[in-house]
C-alpha positions, 0 to 999 in steps of 0.5 A: 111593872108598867111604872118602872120605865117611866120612873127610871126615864124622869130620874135619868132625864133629871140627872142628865139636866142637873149634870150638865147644868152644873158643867155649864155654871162650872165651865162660866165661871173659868172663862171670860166668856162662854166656852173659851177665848175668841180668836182674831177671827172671831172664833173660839181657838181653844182645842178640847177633848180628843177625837177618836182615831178611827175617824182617820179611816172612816167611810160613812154611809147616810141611811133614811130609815124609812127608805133603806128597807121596805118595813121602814124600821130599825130591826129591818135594817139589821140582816143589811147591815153585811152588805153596807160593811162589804161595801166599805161601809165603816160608820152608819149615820142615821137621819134623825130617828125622832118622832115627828111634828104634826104641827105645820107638818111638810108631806106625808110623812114631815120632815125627820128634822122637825123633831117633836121629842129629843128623847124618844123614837119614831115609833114607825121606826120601832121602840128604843129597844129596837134602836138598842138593838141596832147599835149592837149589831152595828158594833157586833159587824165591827162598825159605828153608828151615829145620830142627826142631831137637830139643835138648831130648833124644834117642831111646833107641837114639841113639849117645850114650846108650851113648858119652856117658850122663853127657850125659842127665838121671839119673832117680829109679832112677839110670838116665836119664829121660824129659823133665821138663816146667819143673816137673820132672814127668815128661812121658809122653814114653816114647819119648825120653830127657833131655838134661842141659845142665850137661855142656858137652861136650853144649853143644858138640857141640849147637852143632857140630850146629846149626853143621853143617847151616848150614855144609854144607847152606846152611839158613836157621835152626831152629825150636827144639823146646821151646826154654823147656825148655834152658838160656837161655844155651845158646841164647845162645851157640849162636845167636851162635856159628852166625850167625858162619857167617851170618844165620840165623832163630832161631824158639822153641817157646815163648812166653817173651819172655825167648827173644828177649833171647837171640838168638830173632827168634820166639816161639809165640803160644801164648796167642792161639791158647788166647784165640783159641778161646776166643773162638770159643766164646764169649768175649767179643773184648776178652780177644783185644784186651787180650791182644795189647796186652799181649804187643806191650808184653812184646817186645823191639823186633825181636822177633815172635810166630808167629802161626797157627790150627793146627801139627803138634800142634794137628791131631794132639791137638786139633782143624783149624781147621774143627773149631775154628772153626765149618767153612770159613767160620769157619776164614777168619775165625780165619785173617784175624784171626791173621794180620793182626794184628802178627806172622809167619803160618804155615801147617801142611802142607794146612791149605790144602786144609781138612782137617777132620779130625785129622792124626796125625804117628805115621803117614803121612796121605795128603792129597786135595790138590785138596779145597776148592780155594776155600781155596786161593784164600783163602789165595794171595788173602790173602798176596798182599794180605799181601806187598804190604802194608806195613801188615800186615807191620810197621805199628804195631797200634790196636784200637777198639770196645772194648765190642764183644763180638762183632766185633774191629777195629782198623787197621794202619798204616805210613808210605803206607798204613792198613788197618782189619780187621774180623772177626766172630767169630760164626756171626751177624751182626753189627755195630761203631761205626766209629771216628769219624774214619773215619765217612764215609770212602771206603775201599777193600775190598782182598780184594773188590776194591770200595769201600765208603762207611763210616757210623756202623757196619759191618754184616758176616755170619757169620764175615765179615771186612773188610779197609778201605784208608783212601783 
């Protein structure tokens, strides 16, 4: 009995490399070069296999297994998984659930993305059966679940460093290095090691990775960490190669838009979030409307930006959204502007309760749950808005008030229905012109609850937002 396991893993794993060494011989020999044509850009142009339709509705919640329960495990999350999905939760990602480095280890408990082995858990986490159970129950709730897929490189004491060296990056004294940023600096990433994605064998065994979590645990798609950092037509093959299994979403850690033309449904809204601060300390908000303008015009049609105020390394290295935006109050207001505009929401584990201060991922954080309970409220309230809005998940985006420094506005619209948002970006009141069309206009507070006769100008309080059904 206790060889049928391991067994069953080396006859699974050596089927998973010789398909995908296979499809990458195969996929060579159609092209000039690796994965397609290059663009003017520089850039892979050439579109690949579908993306599943629920992504269009998506709302995503980012969930540290360590710090979402106090057991820290995969069968702990399940009874929660009811309040995530009244909250408005429709697709869990899941930080990397791998065991972790020792080597070079950061913390107490090390990074989750110095990954040890691809094919295993953390056994802090639970065994593969308990994952296999989450997924279920995931799904049994009607939601989605996917993985942190860390492609970039390995931790030191992964298997590969000693049975396949040739698969890393050499560094200036011959032996392997640490992971180079795009302009080949050296990063301070002590704790992993450079995967070098000009061997194929590598390729292949990468792509038997992310086939293997698809094909045996039914996962839903990856967040790819540092995705801009591999090849381009990598990405290419591999995602076309795992939707053969089935529909998967393919989420980058990157804003390159180039991303998408490979196979990508999301992108980082990295320069929002920058310009979003930036406004909140003082910029005026026409930099947030040129921007969003602009970056809509760069995206393939199909494609969409994660929006979001705060993920696992802005609460770690930079600061929580009260931090940044001027307490509760203003953290509602970021919250409301990124997530109404045209784009997939995300939410980072607790970011529901308010936490204000940092969250390390190097340690283990235990969250006071039941704190700032009104968020909570805030939060279900808004998504609950968000699902039944068609204007808010796919409609077209107009900005109006383009003099207006203080107050971003504009509307939202489909084909039955046109949501006009408001948001104050300041700690005082004030005001913006209503678009002359609108003036006059019965329209309808969809959050409070209660109508509104607009005049020539809406007038809102710090931080205070409006979101207007035009009756």
């Amino acid at each position: 009995m206790d060889l049928v396991l391991p067994i069953r893993t080396i006859v699974l794993r050596c089927s998973l490399l010789l398909f995908t060494a296979l499809w990458f011989f195969a996929m060579a020999g159609c092209s000039e070069a690796p994965g397609g044509q290059t663009g003017e850009e520089g850039i892979l142009t050439e579109t690949v296999a579908a993306r599943p339709a629920w992504i269009d509705d998506a709302v995503l919640y980012e969930l540290f297994v360590p710090d979402f329960t106090e057991e820290g495990t995969f069968r702990a999350i399940i009874p929660r998984l009811g309040e995530l999905k009244e909250l408005g939760v429709t697709t869990i990602w899941l930080m990397p659930i791998h065991p972790i480095g020792i080597e070079e280890r950061k913390g107490v408990l090390g990074s989750p993305y110095a990954v040890r082995d691809f094919y295993d858990v953390n056994p802090e986490y639970g065994t593969k059966e308990d994952f296999k159970a989450l997924v279920g129950a995931v799904h049994a709730e009607g939601m989605y679940l996917i993985l942190d897929l860390v492609a970039n490189h390995t931790a030191w004491d992964h298997p590969w460093i000693t049975e396949h060296p040739d698969w890393y990056t050499p560094g200036p004294d011959g032996g392997i290095t640490v992971p180079l940023d795009p302009n080949d600096n050296l990063t301070d990433w002590t704790d992993v090691a450079d995967l070098n994605y000009d061997n194929r064998a590598l390729r292949a065994e990468m792509t038997g990775v992310m086939r293997y979590w698809v094909e045996e645990f039914d996962i839903d798609g990856y967040r790819c960490d540092v995705a801009g950092w591999v090849p381009f037509d990598f990405w290419k093959d591999a995602i076309a190669a795992v939707r053969q299994v089935k529909p998967v979403l393919m989420l980058a850690e990157s804003e390159d838009p180039g991303l998408h033309r490979v196979g990508f449904d999301l992108t980082y809204a990295w320069p929002f979030y920058q310009t979003l601060k930036a406004v909140w300390e003082g910029a005026p908000v026409s930099e947030l409307r040129t921007l969003v303008r602009e970056v809509d015009a760069a995206l393939p049609e199909g494609a969409h930006r994660l929006r979001f105020t705060t993920n696992h390394d802005e609460t770690a290295w930079d600061a929580t959204p009260p931090q940044l935006f001027g307490g509760q109050e203003g953290a509602r207001a970021a919250s409301v502007l990124a997530h109404t505009l045209p784009g997939v929401p995300l939410l980072y584990n607790g970011q529901e309760t308010g936490q204000d201060s940092p969250v390390p991922f190097f340690e283990q954080t235990a969250y006071d749950w039941s704190q700032n309970p009104e968020m909570r409220t805030f939060y279900g309230d808004f998504f609950d808005l968000y699902a039944e809005s068609a204007a808010l998940r796919q409609g077209s985006f107009t900005p109006f008030a383009p003099d207006n420094d203080d107050v971003m506005l504009f509307a939202r619209t489909a084909a039955t229905e046109q949501l006009l948002v408001a948001v104050n970006t300041r700690p005082r009141s004030a005001a913006v012109t209503l678009p002359t069309a609108l003036q006059g206009d019965r329209l309808m507070d969809v959050l409070r609850e209660e109508p509104v006769i607009s005049g020539q100008t809406l007038s809102l309080g710090p931080y205070d937002f409006r979101l207007l059904r035009v009756e």
